[in-house]
Every structure is written in structure tokens, then in C-alpha cells.
N, C-alpha and C positions, 0 to 999 in steps of 0.2 A: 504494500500500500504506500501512497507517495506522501508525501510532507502534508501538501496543501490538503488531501484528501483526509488526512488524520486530522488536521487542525480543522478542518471542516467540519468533521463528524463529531470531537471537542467543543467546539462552538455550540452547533445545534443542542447537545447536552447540556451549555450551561444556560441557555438562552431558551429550551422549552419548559422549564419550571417556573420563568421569572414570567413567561408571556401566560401559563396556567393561569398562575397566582392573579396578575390584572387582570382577568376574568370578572367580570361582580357577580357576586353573591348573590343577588337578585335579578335572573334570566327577563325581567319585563322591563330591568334599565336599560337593555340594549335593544327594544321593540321601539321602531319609530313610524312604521305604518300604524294606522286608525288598526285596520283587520288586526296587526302583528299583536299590538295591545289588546287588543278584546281578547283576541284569541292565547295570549299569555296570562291575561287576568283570569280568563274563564278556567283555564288548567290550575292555577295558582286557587282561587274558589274552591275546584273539586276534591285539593288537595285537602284544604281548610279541613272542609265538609268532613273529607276523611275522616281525619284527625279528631274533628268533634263526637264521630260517630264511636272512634275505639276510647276516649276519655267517658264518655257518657256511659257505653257497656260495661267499663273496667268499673266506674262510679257504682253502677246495679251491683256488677258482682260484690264489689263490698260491704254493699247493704245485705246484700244476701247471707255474708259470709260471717258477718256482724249478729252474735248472739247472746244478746243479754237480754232476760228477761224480761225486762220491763218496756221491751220498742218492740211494735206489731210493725214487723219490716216491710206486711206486705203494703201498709198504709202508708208507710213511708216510700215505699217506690212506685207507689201510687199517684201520691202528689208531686213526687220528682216527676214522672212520664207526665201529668197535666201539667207544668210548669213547662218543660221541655218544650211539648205539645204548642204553650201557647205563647211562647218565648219564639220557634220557630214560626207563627204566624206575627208575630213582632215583628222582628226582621226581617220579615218580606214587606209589611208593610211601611214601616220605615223607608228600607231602600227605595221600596218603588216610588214612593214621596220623593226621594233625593231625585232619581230617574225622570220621574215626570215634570221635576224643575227644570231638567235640563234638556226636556225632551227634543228640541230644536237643534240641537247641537250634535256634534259626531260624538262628546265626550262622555255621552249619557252612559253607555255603557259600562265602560272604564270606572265611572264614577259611582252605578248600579254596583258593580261587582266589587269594587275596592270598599263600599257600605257593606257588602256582602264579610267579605273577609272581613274587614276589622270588625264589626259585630260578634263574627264568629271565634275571633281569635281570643276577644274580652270574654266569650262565653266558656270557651274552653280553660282560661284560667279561674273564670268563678266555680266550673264544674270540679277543675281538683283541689280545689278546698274546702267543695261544701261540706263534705263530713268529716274536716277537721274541726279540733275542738277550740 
């Protein structure tokens, strides 16, 4: 192998962790079509979504798992699932309130789905504490 070619192949080595790393962290900061951003918020949502959905489960199971006496667990994850229930119609309606302010505009979406997430994100932090004491 020749000089140039090793110091070539050296180079790319030191110079493809540095170009990773400027990467951001956040795959919708490099979205600059209208679509590119919908369509990165929209995945960015589902992920939320996810995540609210295995905090929420993981939530039940504890109540389940939770036995002392004096808590009728199924009442309490009774009222958890109508909270939940009516927490998830919150947030729809909320958002669509943000959405239909900006209905005129290309940003509505962006702006729908990003009320989407952060909603979702302050919910998932209140869900793992509720049954802290």
C-alpha cells in the first residue's frame, strides 16, 4: 500500500467520528422541507406515543403488583385508565385548538404534532411518579 493511500485511509479514520458526532441529536433539526418536518414530527409523535404507552403499562403493573391490604387496586387502576382515558381526549383537544389557530399556514402541522409531543412527554413524566410516595 503506498504512503498517500495509508494516510488517506488514516485520515478518513480520524475524521469519521468527528463528522458522527456533528450529527444533532435531534433528526427534525436537519428537516427543512414543510413535508420533511411533518413527516419527522409525525415519527418523533409515534415514538412519544410509544413510550407513553410502555410507562403507562409498566404504571398498571405496579398497581397490580402492589399489595397491601388496605388499597382495592382494582379501583385504583380504574381511575388511573378514566384519567388516562380523559387526559388522552385533552390532548387532542388542546392540540387541535393550537392547529386550528394556525390553520392557514403550512406550520399547523409541525405545530399540531410538536403540542402532541410535548403534552405527551409532561405526561409520561407525571405517569412515573404517580405512585411515588
Amino acid at each position: 500500500m503506498k504512503y498517500w493511500e495509508q494516510a488517506l485511509i488514516a485520515f478518513s479514520l480520524c475524521v469519521a467520528p468527528l463528522l458522527h458526532a456533528a450529527q444533532p441529536a435531534d433528526p427534525c433539526v436537519a428537516a427543512m422541507t414543510t413535508i420533511d418536518i411533518n413527516e419527522c414530527m409525525s415519527l418523533k409523535f409515534t415514538a412519544t406515543e410509544r413510550e407513553l404507552d410502555r410507562v403507562y403499562q409498566e404504571l398498571i403493573k405496579r398497581i397490580d403488583d402492589n399489595d397491601p391490604k388496605q388499597v382495592d387496586r382494582g379501583t385504583v387502576q380504574r381511575r388511573l385508565t378514566e384519567a388516562q382515558r380523559s387526559w388522552v381526549a385533552f390532548r387532542r383537544q388542546d392540540c387541535e385548538g393550537m392547529y386550528k389557530l394556525f390553520e392557514g399556514g403550512s406550520i399547523r402541522n409541525a405545530r399540531f404534532h410538536g403540542c402532541m409531543i410535548e403534552r405527551t412527554e409532561r405526561r409520561i413524566a407525571e405517569l412515573k411518579g404517580w405512585d411515588q410516595p
